[in-house]
Every structure is written in structure tokens, then in C-alpha cells.
C-alpha positions in Angstrom: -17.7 63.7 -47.6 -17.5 61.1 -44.7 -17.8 62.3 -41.6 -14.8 61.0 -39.8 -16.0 61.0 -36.5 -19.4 59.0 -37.5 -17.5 55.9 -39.6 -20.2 53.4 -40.4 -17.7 50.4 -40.2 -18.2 46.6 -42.0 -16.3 44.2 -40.3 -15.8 40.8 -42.1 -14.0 37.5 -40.6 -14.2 34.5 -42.5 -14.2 32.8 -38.9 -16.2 32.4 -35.6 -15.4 35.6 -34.0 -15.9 34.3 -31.0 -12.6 32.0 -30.8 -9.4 32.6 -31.8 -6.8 35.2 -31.6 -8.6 37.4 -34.8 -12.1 36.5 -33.3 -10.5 38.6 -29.8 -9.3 41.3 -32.3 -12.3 41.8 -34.4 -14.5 42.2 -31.0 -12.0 44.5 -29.3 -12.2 46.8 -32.8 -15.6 46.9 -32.5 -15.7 47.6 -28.6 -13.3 50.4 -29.4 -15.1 51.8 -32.4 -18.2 51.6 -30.7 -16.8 54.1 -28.0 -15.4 56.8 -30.4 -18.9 56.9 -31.8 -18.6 55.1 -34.9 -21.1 52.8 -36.3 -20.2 48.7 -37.1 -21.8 45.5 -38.6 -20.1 42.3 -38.8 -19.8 39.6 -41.0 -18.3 36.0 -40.3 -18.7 32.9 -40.6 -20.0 30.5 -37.7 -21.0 26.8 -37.0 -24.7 25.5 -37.5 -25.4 26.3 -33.9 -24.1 30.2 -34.2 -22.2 32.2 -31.4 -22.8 34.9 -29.1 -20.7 38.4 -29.6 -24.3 40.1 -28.2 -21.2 41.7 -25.7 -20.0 43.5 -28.5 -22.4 44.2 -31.0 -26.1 44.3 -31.1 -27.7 41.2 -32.9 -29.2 43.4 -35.8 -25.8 44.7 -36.4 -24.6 41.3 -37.6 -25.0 38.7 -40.3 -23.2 34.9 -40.0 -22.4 32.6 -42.7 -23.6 29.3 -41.5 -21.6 26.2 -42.0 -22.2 22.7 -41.7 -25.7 24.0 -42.4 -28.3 25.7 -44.9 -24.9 28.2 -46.7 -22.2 25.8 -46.7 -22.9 22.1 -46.5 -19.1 21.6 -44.6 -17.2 22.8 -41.2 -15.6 26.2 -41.8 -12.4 25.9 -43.2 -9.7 27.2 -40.8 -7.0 29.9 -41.4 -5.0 27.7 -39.0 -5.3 24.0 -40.3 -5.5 22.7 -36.5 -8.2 25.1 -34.7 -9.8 25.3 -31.5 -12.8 23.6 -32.8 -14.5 21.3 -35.6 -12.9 22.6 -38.4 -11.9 21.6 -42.5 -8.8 23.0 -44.0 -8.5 25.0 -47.1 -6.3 22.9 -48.8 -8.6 20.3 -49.0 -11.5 21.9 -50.5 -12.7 20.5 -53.7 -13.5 23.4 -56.7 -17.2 22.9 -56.3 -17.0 23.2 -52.3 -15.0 26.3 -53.0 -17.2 27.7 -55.1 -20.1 27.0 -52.0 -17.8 28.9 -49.6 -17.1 32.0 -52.1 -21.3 32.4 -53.3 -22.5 32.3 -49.3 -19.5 34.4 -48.4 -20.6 37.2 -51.6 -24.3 36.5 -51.1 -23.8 37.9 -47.1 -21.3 40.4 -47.8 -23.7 42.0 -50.5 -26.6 42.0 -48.1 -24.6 43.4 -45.6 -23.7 46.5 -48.0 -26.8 46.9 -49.2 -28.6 47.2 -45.6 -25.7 48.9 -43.9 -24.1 50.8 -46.7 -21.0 51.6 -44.6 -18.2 53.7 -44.7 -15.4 51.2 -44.9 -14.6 47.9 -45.2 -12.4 46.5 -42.5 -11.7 42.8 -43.2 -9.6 40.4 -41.6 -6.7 37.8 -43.1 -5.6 38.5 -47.0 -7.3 35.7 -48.3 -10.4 34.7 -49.8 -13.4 36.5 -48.8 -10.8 40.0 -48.6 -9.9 39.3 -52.2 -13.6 38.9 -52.9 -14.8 41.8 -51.0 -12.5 44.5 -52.7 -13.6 42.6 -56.3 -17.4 43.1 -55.2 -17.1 46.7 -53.8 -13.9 48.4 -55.4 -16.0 51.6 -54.7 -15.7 51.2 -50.7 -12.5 52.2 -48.9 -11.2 48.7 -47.4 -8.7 48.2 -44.8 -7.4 44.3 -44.5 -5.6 43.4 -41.0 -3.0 40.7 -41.7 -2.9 37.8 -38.6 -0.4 36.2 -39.8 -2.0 32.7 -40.7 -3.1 34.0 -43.8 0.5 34.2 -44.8 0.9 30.6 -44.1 -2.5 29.5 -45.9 -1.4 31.6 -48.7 2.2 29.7 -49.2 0.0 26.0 -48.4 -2.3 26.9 -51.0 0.0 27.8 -54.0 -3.0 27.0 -56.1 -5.4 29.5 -55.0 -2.6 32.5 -54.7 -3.7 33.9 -57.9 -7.7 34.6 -57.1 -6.5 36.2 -54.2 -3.6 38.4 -55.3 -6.5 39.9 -57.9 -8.3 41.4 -55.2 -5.8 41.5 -52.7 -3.4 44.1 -54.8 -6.6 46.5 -54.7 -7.1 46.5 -50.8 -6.6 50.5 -49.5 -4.2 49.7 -46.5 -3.2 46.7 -45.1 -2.3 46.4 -41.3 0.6 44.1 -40.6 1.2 42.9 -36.6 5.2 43.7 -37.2 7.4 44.5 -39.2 8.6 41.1 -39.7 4.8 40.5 -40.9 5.4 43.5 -43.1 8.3 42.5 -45.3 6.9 39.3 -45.2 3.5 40.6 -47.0 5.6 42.6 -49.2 7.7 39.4 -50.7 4.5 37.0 -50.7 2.1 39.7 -52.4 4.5 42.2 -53.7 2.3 45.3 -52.1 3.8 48.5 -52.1 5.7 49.1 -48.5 3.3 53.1 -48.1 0.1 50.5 -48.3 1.1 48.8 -45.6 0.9 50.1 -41.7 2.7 48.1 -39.0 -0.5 48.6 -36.4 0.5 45.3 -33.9 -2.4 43.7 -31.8 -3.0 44.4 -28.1 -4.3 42.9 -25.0 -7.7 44.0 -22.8 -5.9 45.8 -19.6 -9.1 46.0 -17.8 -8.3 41.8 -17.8 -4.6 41.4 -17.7 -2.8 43.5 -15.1 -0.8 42.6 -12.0 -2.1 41.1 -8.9 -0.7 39.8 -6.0 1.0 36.2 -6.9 0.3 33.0 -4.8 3.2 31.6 -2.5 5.3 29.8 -5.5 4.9 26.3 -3.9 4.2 24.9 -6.5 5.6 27.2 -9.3 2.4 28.2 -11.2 3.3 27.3 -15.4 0.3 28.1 -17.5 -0.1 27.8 -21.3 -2.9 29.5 -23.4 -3.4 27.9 -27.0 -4.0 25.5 -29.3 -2.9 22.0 -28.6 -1.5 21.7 -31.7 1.6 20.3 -32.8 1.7 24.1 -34.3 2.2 25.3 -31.0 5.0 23.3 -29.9 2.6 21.7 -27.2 4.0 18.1 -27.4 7.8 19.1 -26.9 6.8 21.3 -24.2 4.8 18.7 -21.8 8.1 16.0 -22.6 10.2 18.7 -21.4 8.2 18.8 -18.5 8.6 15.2 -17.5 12.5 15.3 -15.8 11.6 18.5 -14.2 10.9 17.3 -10.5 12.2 21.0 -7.9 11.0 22.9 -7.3 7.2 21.7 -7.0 5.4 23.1 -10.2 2.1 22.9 -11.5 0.7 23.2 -15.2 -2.6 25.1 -16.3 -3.4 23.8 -19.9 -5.3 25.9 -21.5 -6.9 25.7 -25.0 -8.9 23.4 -27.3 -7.8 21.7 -30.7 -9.1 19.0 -33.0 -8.1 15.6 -34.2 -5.4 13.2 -33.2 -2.6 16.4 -32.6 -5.0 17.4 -29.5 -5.3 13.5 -28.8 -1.8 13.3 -28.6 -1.5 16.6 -26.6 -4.2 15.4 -23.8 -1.9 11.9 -23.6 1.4 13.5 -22.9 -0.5 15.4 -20.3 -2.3 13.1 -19.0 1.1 11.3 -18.3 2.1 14.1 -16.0 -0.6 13.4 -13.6 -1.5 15.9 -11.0 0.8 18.1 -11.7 -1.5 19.4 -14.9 -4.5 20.7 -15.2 -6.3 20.6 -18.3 -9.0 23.8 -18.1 -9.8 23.3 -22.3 -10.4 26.5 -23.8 -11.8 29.5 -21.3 -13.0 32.4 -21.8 -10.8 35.7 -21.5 -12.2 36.6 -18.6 -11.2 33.1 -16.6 -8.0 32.7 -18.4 -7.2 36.6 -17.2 -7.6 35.4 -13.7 -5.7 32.1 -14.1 -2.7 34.2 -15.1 -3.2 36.9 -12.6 -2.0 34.3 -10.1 0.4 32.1 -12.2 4.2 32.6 -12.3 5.1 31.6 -15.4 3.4 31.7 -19.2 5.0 29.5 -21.6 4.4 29.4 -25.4 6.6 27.0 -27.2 5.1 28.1 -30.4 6.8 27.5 -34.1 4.5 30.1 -36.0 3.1 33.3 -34.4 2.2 36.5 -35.9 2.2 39.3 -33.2 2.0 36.7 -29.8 -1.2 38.5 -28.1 -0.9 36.0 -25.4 3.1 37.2 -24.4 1.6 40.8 -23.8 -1.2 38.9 -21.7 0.9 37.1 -19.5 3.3 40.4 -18.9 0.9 42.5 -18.2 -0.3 39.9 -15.5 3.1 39.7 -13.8 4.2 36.2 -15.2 7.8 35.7 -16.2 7.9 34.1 -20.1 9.5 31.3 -21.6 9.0 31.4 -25.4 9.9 30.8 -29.1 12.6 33.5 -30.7 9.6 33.8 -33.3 10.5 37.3 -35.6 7.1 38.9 -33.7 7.9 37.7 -30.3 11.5 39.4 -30.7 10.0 42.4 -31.9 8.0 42.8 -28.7 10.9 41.4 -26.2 13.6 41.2 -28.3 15.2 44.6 -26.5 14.1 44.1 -23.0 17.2 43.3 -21.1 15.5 41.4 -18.3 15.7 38.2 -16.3 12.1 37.4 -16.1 12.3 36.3 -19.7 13.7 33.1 -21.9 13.6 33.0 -25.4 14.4 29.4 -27.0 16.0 29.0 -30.6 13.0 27.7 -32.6 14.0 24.6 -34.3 14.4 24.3 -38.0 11.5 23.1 -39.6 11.0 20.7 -42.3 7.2 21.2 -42.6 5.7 24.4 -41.1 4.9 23.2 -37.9 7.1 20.1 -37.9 10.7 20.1 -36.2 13.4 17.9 -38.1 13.6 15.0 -36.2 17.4 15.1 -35.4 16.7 18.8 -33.9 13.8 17.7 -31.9 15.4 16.4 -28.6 18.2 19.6 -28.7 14.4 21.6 -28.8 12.9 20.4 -25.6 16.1 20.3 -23.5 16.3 23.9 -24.5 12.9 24.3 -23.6 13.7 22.0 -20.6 17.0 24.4 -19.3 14.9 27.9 -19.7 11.8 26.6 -18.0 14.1 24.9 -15.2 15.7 28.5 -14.8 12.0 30.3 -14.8 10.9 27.9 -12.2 13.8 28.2 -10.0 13.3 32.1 -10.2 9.6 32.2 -9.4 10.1 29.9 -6.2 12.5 32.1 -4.9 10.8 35.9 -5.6 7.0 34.9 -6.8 6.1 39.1 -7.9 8.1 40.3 -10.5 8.4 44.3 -11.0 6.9 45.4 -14.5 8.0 49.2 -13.4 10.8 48.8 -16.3 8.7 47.4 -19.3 5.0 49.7 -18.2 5.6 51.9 -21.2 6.1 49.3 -23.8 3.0 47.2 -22.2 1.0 50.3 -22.6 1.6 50.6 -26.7 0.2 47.0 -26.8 -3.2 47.5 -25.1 -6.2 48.0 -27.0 -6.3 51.7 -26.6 -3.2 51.9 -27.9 -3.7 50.3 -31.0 -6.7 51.7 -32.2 -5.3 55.1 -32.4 -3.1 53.4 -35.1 -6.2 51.8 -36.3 -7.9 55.3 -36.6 -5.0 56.8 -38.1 -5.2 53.5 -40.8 -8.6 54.7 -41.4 -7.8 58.3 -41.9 -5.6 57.3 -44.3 -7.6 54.5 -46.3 -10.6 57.2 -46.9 -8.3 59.9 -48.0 -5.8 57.6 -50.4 -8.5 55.6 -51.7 -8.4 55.5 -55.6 -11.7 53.4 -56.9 -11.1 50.6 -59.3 -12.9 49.8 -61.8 -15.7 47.3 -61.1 -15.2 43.4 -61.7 -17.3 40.8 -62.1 -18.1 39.1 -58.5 -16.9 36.1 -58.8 -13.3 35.1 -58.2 -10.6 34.4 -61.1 -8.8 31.6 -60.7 -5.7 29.9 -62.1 -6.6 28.0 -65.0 -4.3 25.4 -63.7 -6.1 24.9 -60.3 
């Protein structure tokens, strides 16, 4: 019988866990299971030169699949095909450097088990190395947090979707960010609706609360993400260039890769003083930046569960953002003027606007940031009183009672299937 109160918890990320919006989950799980007395180990995957989540875990509790080095001879692919750093993109991947990525991903994840012999598996994304794990260990209770970008690798990828759906169709519970994400993972990998938990993400409140803002001259803008054409980064800075009054200034915040970032840095670079480019920062400086900005703008054309939104409320700023199904879900109702949300523009690709709805998308974006920045300069503090209970469900603390409640469940429902052979299945055809 496991004793609930002393889990002994495997955490796997395909990823660095020290970038990226699962990265900040996986290390705020762990913080959080740490303090309820339970007991983790992590698994991810990290660059030749490693990373540093000592804050988090201690460094026996962990083992890293290295890439661009000794386990995989390339960069680690990305769940997001533009990411913050030096990155390939599954798509790409030959069979043979496929089969590289799945036999250093089992050879850690069997290590791990075998040294840690944990509880539960909690892994992140329902891809790959999920659909592996539950193939190696159908004997371990696994829980599978969605982010959202797995969804979209998953629909990129149509030749890998059967590999993962073998393994995938066995995981325990699955935690979905919304309920948008949640009929989405039902229609994509035909789960049963009672596997899946709508859990959401949260935000660190001991980083992001309200402080006094600056005098609004300039209007602080600040914008936390990729520079990606993803994240609707190049409308957004030409929608910036007719806005002259009030006097505004832009933090740019966030890191990228290849000519999309290139591009990004140009168009801001053509704004001049009025932007500062920080490149990415760690949660800690980024908290304070939007402690005393006015405004937090995401322009985004694909989010799961915005983490970023709740970051910038909870620090006072005003939004202007996307009408994404997860950004609704967590504004959607508030009947406020501190917040904008801007038709997202049909796409043609998944992060690619038609072009004859481009210019209609940045002077929408234009008009709502024009009426943001007009507010701010004329009351820079904004009252949160109305919105403090629904901030409160999206904090960490908040979300890991569902996450304990998911594990509850996962230990108690879990049926054991019967062992496969480790490696993955796939589609004759890919």
C-alpha cells in the first residue's frame, strides 16, 4: 500500500527544465511536493553544458539526457519548433536520429526507476518519451500534464501519432491546462473525458503581486516570451510604430532562435529608445520588471493556459492579448476595463496569419494597446480587489491541491497493463 503522504515522485521533461513555461512548472511541482513531504527525482533532457535546478532539487535527485553531446549527437528537439534557445525540431528528425533520442531517453528513464523505484510517474507533454515511459513501466501509476505544444507537435507530426497513441492511451490521468485543452486531447487522442482532469497552471505569488506603480510617463508596456513569429511578436512591435502619446516604453523580454528572432530584434531595433530588449531573465527579474510596468502584452496565436496573463495580473498590469480559448477561460468573464482581448487572426499555418488579415491584426492590436496606454497614463495603479479570488485559484498552491487530488486518483484507478516490449511501435508507413 503507498503511503500517500510519503509519494516517491519521478518527474520526466523531455526538455531543459530550466527554460520554458513546462521547465517553470515542473520546478514549482517539485517545490510544492517537496513541502508536503513527498519525495522526487527528475528526468530531462539538457544541452552539452547542463543546467542548474540545484534550487529545486538536490543534484543526486536528478539525471539529464545530454544532447549535442555523449547521448544524443544533435540539439534537443523542441516541443515548440522556435524555442528560447539552440534547438532542432521534431519534424525534422531522421528515423535513425529518432531512434538516438528514444534509446538515451529509455536508457535514463530505466536507471532512474531502478535507483529511485518511485511511486508515480509524473511526466510532462503526451508525446514521445510519455508514450515510452507508460510502454517501459505499465506497472507504475503515471500522470501526464498536457502544455499544450504537444498538441501542436502531435498534429505537425502526423507520422509519429501512432507510436505515441500506443502508450499514450495507457497513461493513468492526464492533466489538461483548460477545458478547451481538454476536448481538444479528447478529439486528437480519443481518451476517455473521466481520465482527463482540467488542473490549469499557476503563477509563484511570493514573485508576482502588486506594488506600487511608477509615475506613467512613459506608459510602462512589457512583453515576456518567445520572439517568435508564434507569439505574434512582429505584428505587435509594427503596431507599435504610429503610436507616438502618450510617451510609452517597451521591456522586451525573451530569447528565440534563427531568423524569426532576427527579424524580431530588427523591428525593435527600429523603435529606438523607446524598447528595451532585456533577452530572457530569470523569474525573479522579470517579476520585478512587471511589478512596476503598466501594461503586459501577449499578442500570442497559440497558448495553452497563458501563465504569463496570471503573472502580469497579479503584478497590477492592465493586459492586452489574443482571444486564445485558454486566455478566455481565465478572463473571458471578468467584466473589466483594465483588459483587451484582440480577435486572433485566421491562420493559414499554425503560427502564420493570412496575409490579407494581417494589417486588420495589428491595427486591432494597435486600437487596444492605444486604449491601454491612454488608461495607464491617466490612473497608473489598477485595483485587483474584484479579480483576488480568481488570481488566487491560479497560484501554485492552488494548483497542486488539484495535482494531489490527480494523484489520489491515478494510484487508486490505476489498472496495470500488460508489459510491452521497450521500444516504440511505429507506423509502418513512417
Amino acid at each position: 500500500m503507498v503511503n500517500l503522504n510519503k509519494l516517491k515522485i519521478l518527474h520526466l521533461l523531455s526538455q531543459r527544465p530550466d527554460s520554458t513555461g513546462s521547465g517553470i512548472y515542473v520546478q514549482a511541482m517539485i517545490r510544492k511536493a517537496t513541502a508536503c513531504g513527498y519525495d522526487n527525482y527528475l528526468v530531462a533532457g539538457v544541452h552539452s553544458n547542463g543546467c542548474d535546478v540545484t534550487d529545486c532539487i538536490e543534484q543526486d535527485k536528478s539525471m539529464f539526457v545530454n544532447f549535442h553531446n555523449a547521448d544524443v549527437s544533435y540539439h534537443i528537439p523542441g516541443m515548440s519548433d522556435v524555442m528560447p534557445y539552440e534547438s532542432a525540431r521534431f519534424c525534422d528528425l531522421s528515423e535513425n536520429e529518432l531512434r538516438e533520442y528514444e534509446k538515451a531517453f529509455s536508457e535514463i528513464i530505466q536507471n532512474a526507476v531502478i535507483r529511485f523505484k518511485p511511486d508515480i510517474i509524473h511526466s510532462h507533454h503526451l508525446w514521445i518519451v510519455s508514450s515510452m515511459a507508460r510502454q517501459l513501466f505499465p506497472n507504475i501509476p503515471m500522470v501526464t500534464t498536457c502544455h499544450g505544444s504537444d498538441l501542436r507537435q502531435f498534429q505537425n507530426c502526423p507520422h509519429l501519432q501512432e507510436s505515441v497513441l500506443i502508450g499514450c492511451r495507457k497513461i493513468d490521468v492526464v492533466m489538461a491546462l483548460s477545458e478547451a485543452q481538454k476536448n481538444e486531447i479528447i478529439r486528437l487522442y480519443h481518451l476517455a473525458p473521466e481520465k482527463i482532469i482540467v488542473a490549469g497552471a499557476g503563477y509563484d505569488e511570493s514573485l508576482f503581486y502588486l506594488d506600487t506603480k511608477p509615475n506613467p510617463d512613459p506608459v510602462q508596456l512589457v512583453y515576456a516570451g518567445k520572439l517568435s513569429n508564434a507569439k505574434g511578436v512582429p505584428w505587435f512591435l509594427r503596431a507599435l510604430q504610429s503610436i507616438r502619446s502618450p510617451a510609452w516604453k517597451l521591456h522586451l523580454s525573451g530569447s528565440g532562435s534563427g531568423e524569426e528572432m532576427a527579424h524580431c530584434l530588427m523591428l525593435a531595433k527600429e523603435l529606438g529608445e523607446k524598447v528595451h530588449i532585456h533577452g530572457a531573465l530569470p523569474q525573479q527579474r522579470l517579476a520585478e520588471i512587471m511589478r512596476h510596468s503598466h501594461i503586459l502584452v501577449l499578442p500570442s496565436f497559440f497558448e495553452g493556459l497563458p501563465l504569463v496573463i496570471l503573472e502580469g495580473l497579479a503584478s497590477g498590469c492592465r493586459i492586452v492579448a489574443t482571444d486564445l480559448p485558454g486566455t478566455k477561460e481565465i478572463l473571458g468573464n471578468l467584466d473589466t476595463d483594465i483588459i483587451n482581448l484582440v480577435s486572433t487572426p485566421r491562420l493559414c499555418f499554425t503560427d502564420q496569419p493570412y496575409r490579407e488579415d494581417e494589417h486588420s491584426f495589428e491595427q486591432n492590436l494597435k486600437k487596444a494597446i492605444q486604449q491601454q496606454i491612454d488608461a495607464a497614463s491617466k490612473c497608473a495603479q489598477i485595483d485587483l480587489a474584484p479579480i483576488q479570488d480568481k488570481l488566487y485559484a491560479y497560484t501554485w498552491a492552488g494548483i497542486f491541491k488539484k495535482i494531489k487530488e490527480a494523484y489520489q486518483t491515478c494510484l487508486t484507478s490505476h489498472t496495470a497493463i500488460s508489459p510491452q516490449k521497450t521500444a516504440i511501435h511505429r507506423s509502418s508507413s513512417f
